[in-house]
C-alpha positions as a Markdown table, in Angstrom:
| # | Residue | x | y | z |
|---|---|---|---|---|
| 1 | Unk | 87.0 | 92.1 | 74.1 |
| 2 | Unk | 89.3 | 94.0 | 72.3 |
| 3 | Unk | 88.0 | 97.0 | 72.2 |
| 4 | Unk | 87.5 | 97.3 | 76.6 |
| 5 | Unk | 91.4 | 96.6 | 76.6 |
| 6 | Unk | 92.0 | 99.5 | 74.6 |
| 7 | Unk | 89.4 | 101.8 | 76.1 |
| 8 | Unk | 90.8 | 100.7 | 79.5 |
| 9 | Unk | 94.2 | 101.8 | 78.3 |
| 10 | Unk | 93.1 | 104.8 | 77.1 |
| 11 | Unk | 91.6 | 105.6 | 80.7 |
| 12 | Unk | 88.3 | 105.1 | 80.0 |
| 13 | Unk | 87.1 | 102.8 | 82.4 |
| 14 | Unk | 83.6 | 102.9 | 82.0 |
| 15 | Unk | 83.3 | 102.7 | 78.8 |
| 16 | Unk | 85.5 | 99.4 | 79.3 |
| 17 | Unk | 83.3 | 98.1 | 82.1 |
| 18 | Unk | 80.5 | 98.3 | 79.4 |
| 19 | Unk | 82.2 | 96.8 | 76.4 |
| 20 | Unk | 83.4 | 93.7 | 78.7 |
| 21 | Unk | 79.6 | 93.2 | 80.2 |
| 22 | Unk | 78.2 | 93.1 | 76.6 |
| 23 | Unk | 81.0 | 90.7 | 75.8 |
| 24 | Unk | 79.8 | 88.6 | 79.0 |
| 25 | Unk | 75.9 | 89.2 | 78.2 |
| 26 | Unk | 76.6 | 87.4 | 74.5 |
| 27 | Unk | 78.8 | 84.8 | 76.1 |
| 28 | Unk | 78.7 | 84.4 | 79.9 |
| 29 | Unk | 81.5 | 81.9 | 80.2 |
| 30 | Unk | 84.6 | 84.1 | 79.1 |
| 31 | Unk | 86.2 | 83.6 | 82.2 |
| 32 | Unk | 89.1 | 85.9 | 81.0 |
| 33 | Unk | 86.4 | 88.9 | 80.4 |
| 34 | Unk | 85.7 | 88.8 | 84.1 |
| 35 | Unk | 89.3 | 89.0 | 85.2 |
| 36 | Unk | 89.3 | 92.3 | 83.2 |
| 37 | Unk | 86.6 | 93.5 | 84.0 |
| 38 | Unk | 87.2 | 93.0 | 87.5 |
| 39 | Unk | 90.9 | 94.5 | 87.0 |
| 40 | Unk | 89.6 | 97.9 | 85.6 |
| 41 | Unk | 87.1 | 98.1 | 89.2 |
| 42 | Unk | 89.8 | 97.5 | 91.2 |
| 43 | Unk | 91.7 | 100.8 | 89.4 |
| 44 | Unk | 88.4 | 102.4 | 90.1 |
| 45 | Unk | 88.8 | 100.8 | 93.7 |
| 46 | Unk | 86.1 | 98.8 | 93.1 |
| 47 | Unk | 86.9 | 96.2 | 95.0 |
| 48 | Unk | 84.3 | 94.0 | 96.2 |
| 49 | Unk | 82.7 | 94.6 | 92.7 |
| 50 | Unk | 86.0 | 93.4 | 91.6 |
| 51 | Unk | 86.5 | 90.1 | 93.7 |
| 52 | Unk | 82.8 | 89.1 | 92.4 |
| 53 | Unk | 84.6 | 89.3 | 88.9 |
| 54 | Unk | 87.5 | 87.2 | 90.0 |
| 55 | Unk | 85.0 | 84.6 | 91.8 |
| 56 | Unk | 82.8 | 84.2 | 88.6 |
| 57 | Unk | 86.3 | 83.6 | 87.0 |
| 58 | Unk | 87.4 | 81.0 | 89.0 |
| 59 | Unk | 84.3 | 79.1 | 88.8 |
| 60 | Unk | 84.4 | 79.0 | 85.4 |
| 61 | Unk | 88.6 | 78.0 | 85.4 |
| 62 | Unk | 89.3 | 77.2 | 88.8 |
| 63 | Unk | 93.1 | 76.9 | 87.4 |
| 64 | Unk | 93.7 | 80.0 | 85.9 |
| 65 | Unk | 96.1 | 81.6 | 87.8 |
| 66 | Unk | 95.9 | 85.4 | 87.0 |
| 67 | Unk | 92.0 | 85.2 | 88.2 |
| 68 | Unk | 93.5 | 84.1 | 91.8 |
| 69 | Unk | 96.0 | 86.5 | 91.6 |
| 70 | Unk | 94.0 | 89.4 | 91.0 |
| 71 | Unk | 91.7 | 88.5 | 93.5 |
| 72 | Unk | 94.8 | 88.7 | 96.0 |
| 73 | Unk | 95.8 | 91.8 | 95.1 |
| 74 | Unk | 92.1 | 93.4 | 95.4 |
| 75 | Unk | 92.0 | 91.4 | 98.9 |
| 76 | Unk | 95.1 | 93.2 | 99.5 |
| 77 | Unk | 93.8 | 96.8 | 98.4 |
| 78 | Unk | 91.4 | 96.0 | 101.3 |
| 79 | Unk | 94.0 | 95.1 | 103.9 |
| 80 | Unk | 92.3 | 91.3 | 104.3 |
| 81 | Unk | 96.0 | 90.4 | 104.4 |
| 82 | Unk | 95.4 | 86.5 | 105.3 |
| 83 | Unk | 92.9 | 85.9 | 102.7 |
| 84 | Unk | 95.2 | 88.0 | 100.2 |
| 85 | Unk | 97.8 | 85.2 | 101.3 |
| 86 | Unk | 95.4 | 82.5 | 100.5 |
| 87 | Unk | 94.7 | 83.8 | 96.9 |
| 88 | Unk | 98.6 | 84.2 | 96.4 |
| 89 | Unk | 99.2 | 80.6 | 97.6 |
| 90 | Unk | 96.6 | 79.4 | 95.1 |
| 91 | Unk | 98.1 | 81.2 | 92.0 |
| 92 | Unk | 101.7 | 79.5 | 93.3 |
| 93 | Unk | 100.2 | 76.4 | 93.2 |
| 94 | Unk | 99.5 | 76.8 | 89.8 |
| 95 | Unk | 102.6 | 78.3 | 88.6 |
| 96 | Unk | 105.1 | 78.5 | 90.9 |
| 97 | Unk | 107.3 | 80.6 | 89.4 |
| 98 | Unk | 105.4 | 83.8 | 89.2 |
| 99 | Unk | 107.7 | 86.0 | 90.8 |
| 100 | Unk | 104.6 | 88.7 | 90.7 |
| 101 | Unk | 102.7 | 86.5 | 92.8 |
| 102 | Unk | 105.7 | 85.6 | 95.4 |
| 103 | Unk | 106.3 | 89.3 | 95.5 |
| 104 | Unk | 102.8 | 90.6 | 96.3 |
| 105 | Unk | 102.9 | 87.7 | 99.0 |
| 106 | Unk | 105.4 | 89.0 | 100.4 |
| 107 | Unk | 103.7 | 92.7 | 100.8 |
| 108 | Unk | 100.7 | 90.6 | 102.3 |
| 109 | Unk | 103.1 | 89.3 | 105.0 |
| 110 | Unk | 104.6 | 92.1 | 105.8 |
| 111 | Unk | 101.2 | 94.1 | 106.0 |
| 112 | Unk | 100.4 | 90.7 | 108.6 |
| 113 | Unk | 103.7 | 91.7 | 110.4 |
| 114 | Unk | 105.2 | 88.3 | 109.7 |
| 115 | Unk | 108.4 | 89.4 | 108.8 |
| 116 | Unk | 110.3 | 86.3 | 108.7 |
| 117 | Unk | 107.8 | 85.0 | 106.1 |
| 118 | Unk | 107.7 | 88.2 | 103.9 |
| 119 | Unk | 111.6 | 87.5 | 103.9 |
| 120 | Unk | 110.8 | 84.4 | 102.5 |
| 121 | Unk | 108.8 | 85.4 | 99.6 |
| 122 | Unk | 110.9 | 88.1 | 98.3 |
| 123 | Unk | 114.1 | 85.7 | 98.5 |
| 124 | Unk | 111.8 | 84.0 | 96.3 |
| 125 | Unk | 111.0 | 87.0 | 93.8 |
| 126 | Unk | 114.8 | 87.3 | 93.8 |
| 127 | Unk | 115.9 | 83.7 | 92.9 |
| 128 | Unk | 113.6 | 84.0 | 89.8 |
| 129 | Unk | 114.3 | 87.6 | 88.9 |
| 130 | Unk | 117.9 | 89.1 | 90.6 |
| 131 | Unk | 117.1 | 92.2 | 88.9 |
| 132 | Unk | 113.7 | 92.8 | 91.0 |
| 133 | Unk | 114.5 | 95.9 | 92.4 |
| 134 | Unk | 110.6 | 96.2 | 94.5 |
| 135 | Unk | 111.6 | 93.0 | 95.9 |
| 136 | Unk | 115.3 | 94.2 | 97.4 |
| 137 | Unk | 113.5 | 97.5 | 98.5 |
| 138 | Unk | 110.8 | 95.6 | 100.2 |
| 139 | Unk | 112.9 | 92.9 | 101.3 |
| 140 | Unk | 115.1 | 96.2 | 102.6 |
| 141 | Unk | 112.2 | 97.1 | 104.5 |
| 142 | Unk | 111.3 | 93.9 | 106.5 |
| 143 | Unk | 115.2 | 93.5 | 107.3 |
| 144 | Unk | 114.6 | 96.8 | 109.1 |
| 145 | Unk | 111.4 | 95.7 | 110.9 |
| 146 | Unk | 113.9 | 93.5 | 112.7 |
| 147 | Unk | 116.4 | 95.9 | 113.6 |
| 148 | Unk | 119.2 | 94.4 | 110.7 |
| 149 | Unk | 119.9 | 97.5 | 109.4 |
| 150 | Unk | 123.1 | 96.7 | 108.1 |
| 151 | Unk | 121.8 | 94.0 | 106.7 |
| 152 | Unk | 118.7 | 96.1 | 105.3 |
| 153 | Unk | 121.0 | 99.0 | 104.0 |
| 154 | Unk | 122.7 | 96.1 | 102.1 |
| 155 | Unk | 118.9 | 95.4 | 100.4 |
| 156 | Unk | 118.3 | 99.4 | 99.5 |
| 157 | Unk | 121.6 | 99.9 | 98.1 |
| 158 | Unk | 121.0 | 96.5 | 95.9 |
| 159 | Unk | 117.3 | 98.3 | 94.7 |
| 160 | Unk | 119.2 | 101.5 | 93.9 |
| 161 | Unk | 121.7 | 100.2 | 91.7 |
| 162 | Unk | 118.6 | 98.7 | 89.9 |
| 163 | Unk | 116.3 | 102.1 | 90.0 |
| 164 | Unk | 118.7 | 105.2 | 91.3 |
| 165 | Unk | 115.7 | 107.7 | 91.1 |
| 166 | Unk | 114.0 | 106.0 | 93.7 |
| 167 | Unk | 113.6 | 108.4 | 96.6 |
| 168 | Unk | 111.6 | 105.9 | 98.6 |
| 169 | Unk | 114.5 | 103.6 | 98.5 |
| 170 | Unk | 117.1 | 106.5 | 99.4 |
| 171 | Unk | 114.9 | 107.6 | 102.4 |
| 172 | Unk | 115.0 | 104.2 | 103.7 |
| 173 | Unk | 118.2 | 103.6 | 103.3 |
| 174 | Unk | 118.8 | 106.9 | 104.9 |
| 175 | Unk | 117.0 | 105.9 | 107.9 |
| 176 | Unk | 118.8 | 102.3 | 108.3 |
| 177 | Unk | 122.3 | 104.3 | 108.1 |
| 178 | Unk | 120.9 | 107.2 | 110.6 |
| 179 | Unk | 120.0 | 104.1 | 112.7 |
| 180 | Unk | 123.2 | 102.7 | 112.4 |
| 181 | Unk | 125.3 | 106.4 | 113.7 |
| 182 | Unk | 126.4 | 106.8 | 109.9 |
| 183 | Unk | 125.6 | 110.3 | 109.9 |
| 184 | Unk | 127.7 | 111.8 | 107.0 |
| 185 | Unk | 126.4 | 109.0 | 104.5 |
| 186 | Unk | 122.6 | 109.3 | 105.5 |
| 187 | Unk | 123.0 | 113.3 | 105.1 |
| 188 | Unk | 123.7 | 111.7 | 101.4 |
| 189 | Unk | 121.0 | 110.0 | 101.2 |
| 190 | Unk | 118.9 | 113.0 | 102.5 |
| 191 | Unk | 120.1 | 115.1 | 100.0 |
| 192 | Unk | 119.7 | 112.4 | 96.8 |
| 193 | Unk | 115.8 | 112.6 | 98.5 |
| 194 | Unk | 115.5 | 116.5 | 98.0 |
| 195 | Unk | 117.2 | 116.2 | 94.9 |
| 196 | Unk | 114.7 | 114.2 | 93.8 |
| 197 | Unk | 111.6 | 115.9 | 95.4 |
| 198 | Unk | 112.4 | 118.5 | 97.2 |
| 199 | Unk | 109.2 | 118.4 | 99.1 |
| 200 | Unk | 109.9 | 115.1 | 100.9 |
| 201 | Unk | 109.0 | 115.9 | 104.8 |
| 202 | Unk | 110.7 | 112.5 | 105.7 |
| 203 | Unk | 114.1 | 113.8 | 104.2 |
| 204 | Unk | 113.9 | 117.1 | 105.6 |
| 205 | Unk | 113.6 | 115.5 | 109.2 |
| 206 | Unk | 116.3 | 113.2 | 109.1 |
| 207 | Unk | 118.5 | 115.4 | 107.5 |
| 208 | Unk | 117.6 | 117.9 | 110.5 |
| 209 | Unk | 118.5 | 115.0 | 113.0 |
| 210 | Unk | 121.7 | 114.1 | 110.9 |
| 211 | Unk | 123.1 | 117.7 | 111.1 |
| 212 | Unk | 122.0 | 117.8 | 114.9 |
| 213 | Unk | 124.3 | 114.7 | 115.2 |
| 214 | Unk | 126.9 | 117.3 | 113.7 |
| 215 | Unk | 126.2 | 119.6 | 115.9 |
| 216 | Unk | 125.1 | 122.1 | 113.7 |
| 217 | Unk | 122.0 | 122.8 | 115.5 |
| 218 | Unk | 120.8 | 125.9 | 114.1 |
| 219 | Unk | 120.6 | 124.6 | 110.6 |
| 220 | Unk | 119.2 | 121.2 | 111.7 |
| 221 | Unk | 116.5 | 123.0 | 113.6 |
| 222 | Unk | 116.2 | 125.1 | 109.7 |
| 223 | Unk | 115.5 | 121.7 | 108.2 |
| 224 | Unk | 113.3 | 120.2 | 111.3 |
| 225 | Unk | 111.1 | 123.7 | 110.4 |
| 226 | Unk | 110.7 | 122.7 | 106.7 |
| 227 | Unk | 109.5 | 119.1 | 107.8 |
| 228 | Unk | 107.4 | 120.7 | 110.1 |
| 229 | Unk | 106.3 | 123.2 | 107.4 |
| 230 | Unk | 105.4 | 119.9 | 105.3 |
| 231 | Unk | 102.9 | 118.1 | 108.1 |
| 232 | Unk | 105.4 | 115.8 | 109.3 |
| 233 | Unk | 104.0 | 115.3 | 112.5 |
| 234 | Unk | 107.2 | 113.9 | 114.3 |
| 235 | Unk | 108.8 | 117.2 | 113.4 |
| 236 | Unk | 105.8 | 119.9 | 115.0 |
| 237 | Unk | 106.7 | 117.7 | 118.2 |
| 238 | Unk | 110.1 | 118.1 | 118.4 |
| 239 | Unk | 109.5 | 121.6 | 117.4 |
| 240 | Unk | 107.5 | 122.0 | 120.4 |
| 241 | Unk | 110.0 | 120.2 | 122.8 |
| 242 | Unk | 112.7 | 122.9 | 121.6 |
| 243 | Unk | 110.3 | 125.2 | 122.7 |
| 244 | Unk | 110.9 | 127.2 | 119.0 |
């Protein structure tokens, strides 16, 4: 249908939802119709309406790959991590070199806390596309989970070459090198953060910890106060321990 995909890209969901059910009410075996369908109720977080989409798919096409990979992703939405990896495993089955479907298995491991195997998937993403820069980011971030940070700041600073506006990826890569007693070049990363969005509350408490490393404790406490300020919880604590 057409006309849902360009409603649905025009933000108008519903009226997409409607033009793909009359599509299915003329012909109910247009096993890509569910798939979008079920894609426009998982933007609407839909999801269980959505993985009834994907399961009328599959029956219709049990090989069609972006049906199982939808569903994963919807199953991931819900955190039902281990059946997300199932769905995943089944799209790979069928084309193993989706490096969409390696990646979002790797976010579903991760989720899991099974690091080792997230690592796996993302080396995956990377072998088919170098230039992935989610999958050095996230690959970043289970490197960290491990306590490699040098190896993890190795991972951020890859994803930033890729996408340098990233202030996720700075404030990572922040922490690893705050982790690592590299205070000068996470006070760098800090300020790439703010320079960013200056209203990151993450930023402002590590680059209150950083300048405490300094010994400038009067301005860290300044930028511990802005976190603070921000509903970082970590920082209202430490707040309170100062007694200020």
């Amino acid at each position: 249908c057409g006309r849902g995909l360009s409603l649905n890209v025009l933000g108008k969901h519903e009226e997409s939802i409607e033009c793909y059910d009359k599509a299915l009410a003329s012909d109910p075996n247009l096993s890509e119709a569910f798939v979008a369908k079920g894609m426009i109720l998982n933007i609407l977080k839909r999801h269980e309406a959505a993985i009834d989409c994907y399961d009328k798919s599959i029956a219709l096409n049990p090989q069609f790959e972006n049906a199982w990979h939808n569903k994963g992703e919807a199953l991931l939405d819900m955190k039902l991590f281990q059946k997300a990896i199932v769905c995943f495993e089944k799209a790979l089955s069928i084309n193993p070199d989706n490096a969409s479907s390696w990646f979002k298995k790797g976010d579903a491991y991760i989720n899991a806390n099974q690091i080792d195997e997230a690592i796996e998937c993302y080396d995956r993403v990377l072998a088919l596309d170098p230039a992935h820069s989610g999958a050095w980011n996230n690959k970043g971030a289970a490197l960290d989970r491990k306590d490699r940070f040098e190896a993890a700041v190795a991972c951020f600073a890859k994803s930033l070459e890729l996408d340098p506006e990233n202030a996720k990826t700075w404030y990572s890569m922040g922490v690893n090198l705050l982790k690592l007693g590299r205070t000068e070049e996470a006070l760098e990363c800090s300020e790439k953060v703010l320079g960013i969005n200056d209203q990151h509350a993450g930023a402002w408490y590590f680059k209150g910890l950083g300048i405490f490393r300094l010994g400038q404790t009067e301005e860290g406490i300044r930028c511990i106060k802005k976190a603070s300020e921000l509903g970082l919880p970590e920082a209202m604590m430490i707040l309170k321990k100062l007694g200020t």
